[in-house]
VOSEBA-543946 format. One record per residue (C-alpha): residue in one letter; residue number from 1; y, z, x. Coordinates in nm, 3 decimals. Layout:
r lumpa a; lumro NUM; north Y; up Z; east X
...
% end
This chain:
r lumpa x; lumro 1; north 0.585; up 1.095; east -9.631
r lumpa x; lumro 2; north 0.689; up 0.757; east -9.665
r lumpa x; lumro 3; north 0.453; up 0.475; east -9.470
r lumpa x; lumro 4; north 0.629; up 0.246; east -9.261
r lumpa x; lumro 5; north 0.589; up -0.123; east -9.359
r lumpa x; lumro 6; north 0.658; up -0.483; east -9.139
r lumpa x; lumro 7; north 0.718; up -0.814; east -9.233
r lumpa x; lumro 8; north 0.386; up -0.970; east -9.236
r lumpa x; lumro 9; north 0.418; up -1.277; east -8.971
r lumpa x; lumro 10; north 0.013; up -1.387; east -8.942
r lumpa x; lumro 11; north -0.167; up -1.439; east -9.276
r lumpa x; lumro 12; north -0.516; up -1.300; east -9.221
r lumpa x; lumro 13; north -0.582; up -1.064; east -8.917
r lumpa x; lumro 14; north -0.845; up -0.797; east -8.784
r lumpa x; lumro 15; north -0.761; up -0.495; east -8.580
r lumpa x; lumro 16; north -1.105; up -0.381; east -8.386
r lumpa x; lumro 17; north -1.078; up -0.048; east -8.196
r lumpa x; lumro 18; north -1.368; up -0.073; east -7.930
r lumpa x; lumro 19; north -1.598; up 0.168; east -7.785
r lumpa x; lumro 20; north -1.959; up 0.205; east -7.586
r lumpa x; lumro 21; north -2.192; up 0.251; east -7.885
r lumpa x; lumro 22; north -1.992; up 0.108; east -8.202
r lumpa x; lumro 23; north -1.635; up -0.073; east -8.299
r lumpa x; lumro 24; north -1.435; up -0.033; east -8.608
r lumpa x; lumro 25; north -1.269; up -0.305; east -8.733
r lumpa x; lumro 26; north -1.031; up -0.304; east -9.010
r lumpa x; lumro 27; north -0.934; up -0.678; east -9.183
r lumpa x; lumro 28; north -0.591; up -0.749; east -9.393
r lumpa x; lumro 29; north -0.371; up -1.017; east -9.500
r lumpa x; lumro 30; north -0.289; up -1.249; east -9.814
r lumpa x; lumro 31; north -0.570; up -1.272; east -10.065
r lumpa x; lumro 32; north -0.731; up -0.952; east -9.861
r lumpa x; lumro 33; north -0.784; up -0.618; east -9.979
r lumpa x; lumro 34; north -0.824; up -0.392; east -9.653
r lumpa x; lumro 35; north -1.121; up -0.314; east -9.527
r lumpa x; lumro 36; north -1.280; up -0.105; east -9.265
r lumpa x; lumro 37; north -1.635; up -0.147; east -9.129
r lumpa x; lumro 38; north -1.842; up -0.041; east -8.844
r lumpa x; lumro 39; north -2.070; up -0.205; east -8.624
r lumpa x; lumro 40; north -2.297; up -0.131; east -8.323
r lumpa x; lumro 41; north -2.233; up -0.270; east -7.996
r lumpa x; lumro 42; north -2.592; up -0.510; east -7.973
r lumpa x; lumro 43; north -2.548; up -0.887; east -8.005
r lumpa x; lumro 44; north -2.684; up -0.842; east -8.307
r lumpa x; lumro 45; north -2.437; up -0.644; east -8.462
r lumpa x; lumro 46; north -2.160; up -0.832; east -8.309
r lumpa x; lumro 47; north -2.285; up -1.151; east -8.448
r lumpa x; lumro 48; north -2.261; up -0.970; east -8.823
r lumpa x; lumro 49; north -1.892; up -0.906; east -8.747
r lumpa x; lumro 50; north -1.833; up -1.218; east -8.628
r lumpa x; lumro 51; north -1.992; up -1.363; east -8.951
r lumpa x; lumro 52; north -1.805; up -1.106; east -9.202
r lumpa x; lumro 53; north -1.449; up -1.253; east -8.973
r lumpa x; lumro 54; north -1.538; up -1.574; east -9.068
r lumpa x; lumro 55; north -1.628; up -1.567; east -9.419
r lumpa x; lumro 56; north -1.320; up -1.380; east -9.492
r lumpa x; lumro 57; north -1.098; up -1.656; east -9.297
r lumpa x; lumro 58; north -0.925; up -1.397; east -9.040
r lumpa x; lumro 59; north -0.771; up -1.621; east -8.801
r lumpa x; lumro 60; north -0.624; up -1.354; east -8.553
r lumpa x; lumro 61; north -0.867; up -1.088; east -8.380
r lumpa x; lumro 62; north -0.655; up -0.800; east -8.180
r lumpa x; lumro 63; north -0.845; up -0.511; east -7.966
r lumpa x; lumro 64; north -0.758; up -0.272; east -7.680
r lumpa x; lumro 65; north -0.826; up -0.342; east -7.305
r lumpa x; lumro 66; north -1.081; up -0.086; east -7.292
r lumpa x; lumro 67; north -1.311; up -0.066; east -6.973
r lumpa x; lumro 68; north -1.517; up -0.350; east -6.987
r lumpa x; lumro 69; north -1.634; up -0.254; east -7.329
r lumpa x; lumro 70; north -1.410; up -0.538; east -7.467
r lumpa x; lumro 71; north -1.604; up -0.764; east -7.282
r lumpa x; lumro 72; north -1.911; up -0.876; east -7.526
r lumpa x; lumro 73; north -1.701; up -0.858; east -7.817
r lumpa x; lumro 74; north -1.462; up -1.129; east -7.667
r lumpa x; lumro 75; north -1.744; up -1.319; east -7.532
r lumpa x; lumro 76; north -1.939; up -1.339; east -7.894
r lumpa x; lumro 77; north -1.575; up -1.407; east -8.088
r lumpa x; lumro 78; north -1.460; up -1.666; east -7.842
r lumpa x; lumro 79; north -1.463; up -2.024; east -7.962
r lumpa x; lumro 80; north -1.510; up -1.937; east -8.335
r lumpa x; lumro 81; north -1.243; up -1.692; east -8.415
r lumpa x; lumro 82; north -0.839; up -1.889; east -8.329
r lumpa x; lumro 83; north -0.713; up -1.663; east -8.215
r lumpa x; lumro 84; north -0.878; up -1.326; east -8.010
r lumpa x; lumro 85; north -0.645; up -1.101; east -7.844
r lumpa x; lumro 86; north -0.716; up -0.878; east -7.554
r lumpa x; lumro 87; north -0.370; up -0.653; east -7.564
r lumpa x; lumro 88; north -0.224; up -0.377; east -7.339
r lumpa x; lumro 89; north -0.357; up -0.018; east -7.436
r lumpa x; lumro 90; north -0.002; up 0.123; east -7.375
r lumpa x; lumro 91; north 0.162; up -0.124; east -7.599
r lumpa x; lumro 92; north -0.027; up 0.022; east -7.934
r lumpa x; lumro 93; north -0.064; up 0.403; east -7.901
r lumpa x; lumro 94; north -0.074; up 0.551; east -8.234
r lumpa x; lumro 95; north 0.105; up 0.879; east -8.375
r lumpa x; lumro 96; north -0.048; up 1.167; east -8.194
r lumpa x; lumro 97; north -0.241; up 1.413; east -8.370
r lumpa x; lumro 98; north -0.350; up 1.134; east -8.652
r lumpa x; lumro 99; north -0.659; up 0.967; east -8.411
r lumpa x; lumro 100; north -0.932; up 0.870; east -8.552
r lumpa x; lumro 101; north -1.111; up 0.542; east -8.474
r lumpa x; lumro 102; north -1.047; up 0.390; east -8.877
r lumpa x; lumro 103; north -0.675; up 0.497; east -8.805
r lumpa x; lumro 104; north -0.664; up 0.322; east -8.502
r lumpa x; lumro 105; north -0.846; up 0.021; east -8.621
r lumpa x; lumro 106; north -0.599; up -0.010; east -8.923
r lumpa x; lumro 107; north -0.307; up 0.055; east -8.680
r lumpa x; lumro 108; north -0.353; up -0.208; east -8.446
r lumpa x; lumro 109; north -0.467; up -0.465; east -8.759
r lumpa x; lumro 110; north -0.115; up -0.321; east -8.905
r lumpa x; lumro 111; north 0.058; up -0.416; east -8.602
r lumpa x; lumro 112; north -0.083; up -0.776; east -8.536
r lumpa x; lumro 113; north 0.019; up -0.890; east -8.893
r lumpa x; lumro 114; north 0.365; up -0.795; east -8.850
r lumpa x; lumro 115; north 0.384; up -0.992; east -8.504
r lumpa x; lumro 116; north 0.402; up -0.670; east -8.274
r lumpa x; lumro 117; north 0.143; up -0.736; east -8.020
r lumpa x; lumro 118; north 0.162; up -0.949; east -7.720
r lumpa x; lumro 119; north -0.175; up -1.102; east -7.580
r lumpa x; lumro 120; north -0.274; up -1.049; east -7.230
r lumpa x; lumro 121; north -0.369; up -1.347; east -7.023
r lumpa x; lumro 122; north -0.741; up -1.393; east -7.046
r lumpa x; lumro 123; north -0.852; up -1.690; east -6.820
r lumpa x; lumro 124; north -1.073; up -1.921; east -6.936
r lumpa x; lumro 125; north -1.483; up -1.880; east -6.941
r lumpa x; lumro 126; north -1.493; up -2.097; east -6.618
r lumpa x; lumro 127; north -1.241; up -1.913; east -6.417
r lumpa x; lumro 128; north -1.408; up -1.542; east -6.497
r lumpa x; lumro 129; north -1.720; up -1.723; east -6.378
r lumpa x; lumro 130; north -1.567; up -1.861; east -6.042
r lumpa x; lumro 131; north -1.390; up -1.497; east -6.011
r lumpa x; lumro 132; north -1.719; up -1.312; east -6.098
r lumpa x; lumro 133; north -1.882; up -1.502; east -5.763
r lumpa x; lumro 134; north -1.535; up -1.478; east -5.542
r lumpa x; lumro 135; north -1.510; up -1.113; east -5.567
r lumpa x; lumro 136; north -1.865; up -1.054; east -5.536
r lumpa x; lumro 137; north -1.862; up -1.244; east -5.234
r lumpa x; lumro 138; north -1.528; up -1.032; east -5.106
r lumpa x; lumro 139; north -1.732; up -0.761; east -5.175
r lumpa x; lumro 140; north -2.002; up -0.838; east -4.970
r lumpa x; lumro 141; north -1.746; up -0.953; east -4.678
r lumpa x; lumro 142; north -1.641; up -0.609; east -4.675
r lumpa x; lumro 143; north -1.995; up -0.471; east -4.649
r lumpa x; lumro 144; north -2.040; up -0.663; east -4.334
r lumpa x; lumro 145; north -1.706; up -0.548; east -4.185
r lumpa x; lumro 146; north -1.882; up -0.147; east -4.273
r lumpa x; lumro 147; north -2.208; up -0.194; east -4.168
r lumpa x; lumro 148; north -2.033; up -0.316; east -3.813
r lumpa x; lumro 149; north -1.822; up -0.042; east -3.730
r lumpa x; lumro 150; north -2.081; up 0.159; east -3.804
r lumpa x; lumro 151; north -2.300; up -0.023; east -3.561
r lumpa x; lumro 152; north -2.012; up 0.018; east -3.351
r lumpa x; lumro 153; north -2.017; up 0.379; east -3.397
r lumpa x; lumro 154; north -2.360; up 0.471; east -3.282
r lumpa x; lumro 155; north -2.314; up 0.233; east -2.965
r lumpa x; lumro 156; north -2.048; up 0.520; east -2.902
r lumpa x; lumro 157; north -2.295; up 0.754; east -2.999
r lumpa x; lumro 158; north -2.481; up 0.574; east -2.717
r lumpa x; lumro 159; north -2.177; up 0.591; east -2.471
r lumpa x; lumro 160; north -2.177; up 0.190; east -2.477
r lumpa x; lumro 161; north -1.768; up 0.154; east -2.446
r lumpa x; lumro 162; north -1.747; up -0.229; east -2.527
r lumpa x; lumro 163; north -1.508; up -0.188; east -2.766
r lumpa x; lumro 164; north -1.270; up -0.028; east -2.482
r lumpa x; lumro 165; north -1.296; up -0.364; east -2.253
r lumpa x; lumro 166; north -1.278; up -0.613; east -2.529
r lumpa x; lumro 167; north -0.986; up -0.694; east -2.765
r lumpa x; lumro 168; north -1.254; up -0.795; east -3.019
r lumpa x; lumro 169; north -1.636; up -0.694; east -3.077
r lumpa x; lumro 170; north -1.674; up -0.994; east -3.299
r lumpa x; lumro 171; north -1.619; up -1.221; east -3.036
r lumpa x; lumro 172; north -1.910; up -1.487; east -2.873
r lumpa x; lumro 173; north -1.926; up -1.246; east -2.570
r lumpa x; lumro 174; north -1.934; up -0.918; east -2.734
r lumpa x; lumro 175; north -2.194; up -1.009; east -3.000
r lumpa x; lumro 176; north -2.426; up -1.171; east -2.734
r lumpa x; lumro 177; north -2.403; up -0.867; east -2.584
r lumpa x; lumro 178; north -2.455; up -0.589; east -2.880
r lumpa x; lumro 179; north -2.738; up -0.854; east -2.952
r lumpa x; lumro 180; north -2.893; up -0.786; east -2.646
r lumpa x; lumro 181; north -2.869; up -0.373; east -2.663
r lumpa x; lumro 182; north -3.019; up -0.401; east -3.001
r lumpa x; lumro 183; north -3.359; up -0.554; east -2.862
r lumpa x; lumro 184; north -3.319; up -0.270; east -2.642
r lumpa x; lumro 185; north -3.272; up -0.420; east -2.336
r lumpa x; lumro 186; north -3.122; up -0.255; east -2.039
r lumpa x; lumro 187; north -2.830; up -0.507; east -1.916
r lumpa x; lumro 188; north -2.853; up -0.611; east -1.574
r lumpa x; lumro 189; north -2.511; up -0.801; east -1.376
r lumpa x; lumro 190; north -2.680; up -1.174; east -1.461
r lumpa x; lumro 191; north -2.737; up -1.078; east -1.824
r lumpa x; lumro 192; north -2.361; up -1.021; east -1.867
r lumpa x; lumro 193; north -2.281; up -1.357; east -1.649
r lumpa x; lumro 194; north -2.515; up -1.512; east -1.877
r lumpa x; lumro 195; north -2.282; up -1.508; east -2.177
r lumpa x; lumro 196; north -1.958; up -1.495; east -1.981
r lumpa x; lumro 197; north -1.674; up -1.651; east -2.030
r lumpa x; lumro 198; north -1.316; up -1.718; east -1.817
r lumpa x; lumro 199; north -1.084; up -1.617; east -2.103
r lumpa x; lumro 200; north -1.226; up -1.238; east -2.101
r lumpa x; lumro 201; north -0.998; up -1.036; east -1.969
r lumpa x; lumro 202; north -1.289; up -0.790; east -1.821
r lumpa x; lumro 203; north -1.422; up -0.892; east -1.505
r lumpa x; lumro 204; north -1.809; up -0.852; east -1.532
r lumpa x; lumro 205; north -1.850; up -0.583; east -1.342
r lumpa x; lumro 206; north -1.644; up -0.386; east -1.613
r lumpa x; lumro 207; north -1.880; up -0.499; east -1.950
r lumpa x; lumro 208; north -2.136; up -0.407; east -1.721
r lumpa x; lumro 209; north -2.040; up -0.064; east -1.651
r lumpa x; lumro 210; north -1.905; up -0.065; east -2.054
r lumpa x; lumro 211; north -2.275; up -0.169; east -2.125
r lumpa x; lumro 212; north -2.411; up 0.104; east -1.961
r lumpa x; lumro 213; north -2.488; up 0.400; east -2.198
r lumpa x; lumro 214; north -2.802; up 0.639; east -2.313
r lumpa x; lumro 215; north -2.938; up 0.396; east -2.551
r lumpa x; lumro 216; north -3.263; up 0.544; east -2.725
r lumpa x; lumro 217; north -3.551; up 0.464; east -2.938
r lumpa x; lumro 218; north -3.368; up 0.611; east -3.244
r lumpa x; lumro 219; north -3.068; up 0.422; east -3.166
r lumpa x; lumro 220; north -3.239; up 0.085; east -3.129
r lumpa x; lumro 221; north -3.377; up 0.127; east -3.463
r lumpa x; lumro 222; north -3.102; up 0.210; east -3.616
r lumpa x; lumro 223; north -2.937; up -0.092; east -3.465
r lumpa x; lumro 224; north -3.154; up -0.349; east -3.552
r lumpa x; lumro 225; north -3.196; up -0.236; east -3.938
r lumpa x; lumro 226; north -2.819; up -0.277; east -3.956
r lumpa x; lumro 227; north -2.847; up -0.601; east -3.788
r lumpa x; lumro 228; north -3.114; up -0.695; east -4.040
r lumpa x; lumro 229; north -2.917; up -0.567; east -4.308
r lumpa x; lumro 230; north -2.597; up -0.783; east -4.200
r lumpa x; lumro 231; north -2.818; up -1.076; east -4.156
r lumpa x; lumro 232; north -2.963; up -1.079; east -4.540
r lumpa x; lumro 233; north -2.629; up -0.989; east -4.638
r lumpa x; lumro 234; north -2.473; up -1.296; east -4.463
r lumpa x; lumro 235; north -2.783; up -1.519; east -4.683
r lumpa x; lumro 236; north -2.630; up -1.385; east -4.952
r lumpa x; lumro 237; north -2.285; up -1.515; east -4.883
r lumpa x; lumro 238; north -2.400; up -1.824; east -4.762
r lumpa x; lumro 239; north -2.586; up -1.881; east -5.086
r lumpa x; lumro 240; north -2.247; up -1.763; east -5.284
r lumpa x; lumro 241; north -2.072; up -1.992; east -5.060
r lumpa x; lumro 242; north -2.221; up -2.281; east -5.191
r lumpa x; lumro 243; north -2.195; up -2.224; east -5.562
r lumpa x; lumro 244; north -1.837; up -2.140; east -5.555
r lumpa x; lumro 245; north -1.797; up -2.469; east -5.376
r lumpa x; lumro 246; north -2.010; up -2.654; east -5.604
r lumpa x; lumro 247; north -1.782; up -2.523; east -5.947
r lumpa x; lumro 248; north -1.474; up -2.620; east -5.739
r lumpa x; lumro 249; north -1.585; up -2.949; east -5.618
r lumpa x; lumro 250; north -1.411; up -3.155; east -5.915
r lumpa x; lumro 251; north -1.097; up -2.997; east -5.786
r lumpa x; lumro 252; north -1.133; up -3.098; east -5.443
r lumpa x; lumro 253; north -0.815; up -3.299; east -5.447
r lumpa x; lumro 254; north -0.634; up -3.022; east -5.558
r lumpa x; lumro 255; north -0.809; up -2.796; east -5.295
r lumpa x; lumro 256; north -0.741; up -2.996; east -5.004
r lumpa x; lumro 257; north -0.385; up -3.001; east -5.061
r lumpa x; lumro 258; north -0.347; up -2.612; east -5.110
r lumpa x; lumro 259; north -0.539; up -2.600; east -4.776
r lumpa x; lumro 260; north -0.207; up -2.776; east -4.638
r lumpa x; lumro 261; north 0.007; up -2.451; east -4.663
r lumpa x; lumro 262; north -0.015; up -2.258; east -4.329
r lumpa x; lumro 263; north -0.244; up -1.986; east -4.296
r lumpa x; lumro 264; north -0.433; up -2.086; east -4.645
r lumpa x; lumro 265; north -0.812; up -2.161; east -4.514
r lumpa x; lumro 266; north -1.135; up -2.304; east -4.767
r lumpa x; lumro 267; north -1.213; up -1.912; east -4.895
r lumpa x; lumro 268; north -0.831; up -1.786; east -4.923
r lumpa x; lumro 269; north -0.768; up -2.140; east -5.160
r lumpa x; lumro 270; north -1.104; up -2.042; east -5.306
r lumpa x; lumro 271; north -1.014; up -1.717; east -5.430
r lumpa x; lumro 272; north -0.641; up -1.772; east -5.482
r lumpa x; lumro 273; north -0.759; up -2.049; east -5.774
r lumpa x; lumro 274; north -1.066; up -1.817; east -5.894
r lumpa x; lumro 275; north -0.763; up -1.540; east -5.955
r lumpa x; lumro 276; north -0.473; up -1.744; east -6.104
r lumpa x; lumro 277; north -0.623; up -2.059; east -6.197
r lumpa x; lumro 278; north -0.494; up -2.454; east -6.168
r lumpa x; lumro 279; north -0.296; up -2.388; east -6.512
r lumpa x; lumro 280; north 0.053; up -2.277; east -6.430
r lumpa x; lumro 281; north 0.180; up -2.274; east -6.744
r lumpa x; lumro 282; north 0.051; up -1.944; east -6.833
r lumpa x; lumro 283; north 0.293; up -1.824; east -6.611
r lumpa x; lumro 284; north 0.641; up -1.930; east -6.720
r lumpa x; lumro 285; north 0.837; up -1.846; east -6.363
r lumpa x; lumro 286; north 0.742; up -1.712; east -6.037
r lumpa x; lumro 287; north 0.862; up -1.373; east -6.167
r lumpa x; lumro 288; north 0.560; up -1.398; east -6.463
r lumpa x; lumro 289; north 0.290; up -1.430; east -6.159
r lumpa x; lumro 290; north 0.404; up -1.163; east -5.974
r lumpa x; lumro 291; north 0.457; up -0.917; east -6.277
r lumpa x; lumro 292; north 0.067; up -1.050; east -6.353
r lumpa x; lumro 293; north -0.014; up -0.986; east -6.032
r lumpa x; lumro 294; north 0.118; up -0.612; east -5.996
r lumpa x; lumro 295; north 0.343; up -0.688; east -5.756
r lumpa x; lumro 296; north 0.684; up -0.654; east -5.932
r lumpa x; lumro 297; north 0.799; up -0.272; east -6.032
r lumpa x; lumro 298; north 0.871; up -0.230; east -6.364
r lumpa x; lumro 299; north 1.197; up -0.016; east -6.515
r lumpa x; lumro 300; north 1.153; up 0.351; east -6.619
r lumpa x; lumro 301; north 1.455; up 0.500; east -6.629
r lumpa x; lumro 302; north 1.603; up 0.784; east -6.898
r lumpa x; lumro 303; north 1.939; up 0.967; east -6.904
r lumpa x; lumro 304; north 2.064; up 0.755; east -6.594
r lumpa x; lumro 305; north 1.774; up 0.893; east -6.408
r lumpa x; lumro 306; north 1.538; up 0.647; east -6.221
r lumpa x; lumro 307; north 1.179; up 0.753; east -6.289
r lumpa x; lumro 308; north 0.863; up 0.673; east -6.108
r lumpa x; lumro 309; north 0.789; up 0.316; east -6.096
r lumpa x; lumro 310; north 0.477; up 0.134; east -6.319
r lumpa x; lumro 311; north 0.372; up -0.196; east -6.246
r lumpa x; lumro 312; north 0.423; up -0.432; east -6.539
r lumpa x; lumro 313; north 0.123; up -0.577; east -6.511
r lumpa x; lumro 314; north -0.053; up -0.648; east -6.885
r lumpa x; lumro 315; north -0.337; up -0.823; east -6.829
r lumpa x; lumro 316; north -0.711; up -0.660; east -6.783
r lumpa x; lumro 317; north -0.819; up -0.794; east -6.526
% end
């Protein structure tokens, strides 16, 4: 069978095919004879292919988006190799039935020379950072939000209806007031006048009788090491709060005027530059963000026949 051959467009160029416990990388290009080696996955091992890149000159790296597993080979090639590509899993399939890892290594090094792959958008080392400690922090939002409703749930466990006489159980009032049943106390009519306010739209009378449940010893525990839990929880944030201001706070011109578009508050502006950056130009139109983003369906259609839709987003995020 005859082997397919490409122009060669980039002079000297690696193809690595990654995995948990080893990558194979193949190397090619003028004054090259192709090779294929193997290396573990430790720093130390990395470093020796970094070294064996560099003393043969390869100026473009290419490997698949694979888990996170890409992740410490970028990190250790980054700064000393050109040109390191992080490219779209999809976009390099080889032949089926002819897998191996050499094959594939050889493949994608085959395909980089002749100009074939496109690299995904990989932000730079300060961005990951800032995004590492915004969706950490998102994270830990939402474990708030879960260990409330769940709070919520055993007051209904408890026959407490507050959430049936209130729009909002987040509210001054209605935290006061779960406060107070999670010290165990039994509400009395001045208790709930005690944190009242006119804008309510319970008289009360009403949280009173809302109030009043079968609140036991098991619930009150319960209660209180989820209000413990939200509490350390809340440190946490707090604590990531502060750093994610503190890498941001050379930007703070820029910050302030995002913060001028309606609805955009310190955290949304926060985690809208942690995800796409200050750098536009990585993003030629509008149309390039959203695709990047996910949000734009892509074309799959055969025969005149519209197939399901795929997002065309190509970047590992």
């Amino acid at each position: 069978m005859t082997e397919v051959t490409f122009p060669q467009l980039i002079q000297r160029a690696c193809g690595i095919d990654v995995h948990l416990k080893v990558v194979v990388a193949t190397i090619n290009g003028e004054g090259l004879k192709k090779e294929t080696r193997s290396f573990g996955t430790f720093t130390s091992s990395l470093n020796e292919l970094k070294e064996w890149l560099l003393s043969n000159n390869v100026t473009h790296v290419a490997m698949e988006s694979t888990g996170v597993y890409w992740k410490p080979v970028y990190k250790v090639l980054e700064g000393f190799i050109p040109n390191v590509w992080i490219v779209n899993a999809r976009h390099i399939k080889n032949v089926p039935g002819h897998k191996t890892d050499k094959m594939d290594s050889e493949w994608i090094c085959k395909l980089l020379l002749a100009g074939l792959l496109k690299p995904s958008y990989i932000p730079p080392k300060e961005q990951r950072q800032l995004r590492d400690l915004t969706r950490y922090r998102n994270k830990l939002i939402q474990q708030i939000a879960s260990e409330k409703n769940r709070m919520m749930r055993i007051l209904e466990d408890c026959n407490i209806k507050l959430s049936s006489v209130v729009s909002s159980t987040s509210g001054v009032t209605a935290t006061a007031l779960i406060d107070m049943l999670c010290e165990g106390k039994q509400l009395t009519l001045d208790d709930i006048k005690s944190v009242y306010h006119g804008k309510l739209a319970a008289s009360p009378e009403e949280l009173l009788e809302a109030c009043t449940g079968y609140v036991e010893e098991h619930h009150i525990y319960l209660l209180q090491m989820i209000r413990k839990d939200i509490d350390n929880t809340q440190v946490l944030i707090d604590d990531l709060s502060d750093r994610i201001k503190a890498l941001l706070s050379k930007y703070d011109n820029v910050l302030e005027l995002l913060k001028e578009i309606p609805g955009f508050s310190t955290k949304v502006v926060e985690d809208l530059v942690a995800e796409i950056g200050l750098d536009m130009s990585h993003f030629p139109t509008e149309k390039h963000l959203a695709s990047w983003a996910g949000m734009a369906p892509g074309n799959n259609e055969s025969a005149g026949k519209k197939k399901a839709q795929e997002s065309l987003t190509e970047t590992n995020k």
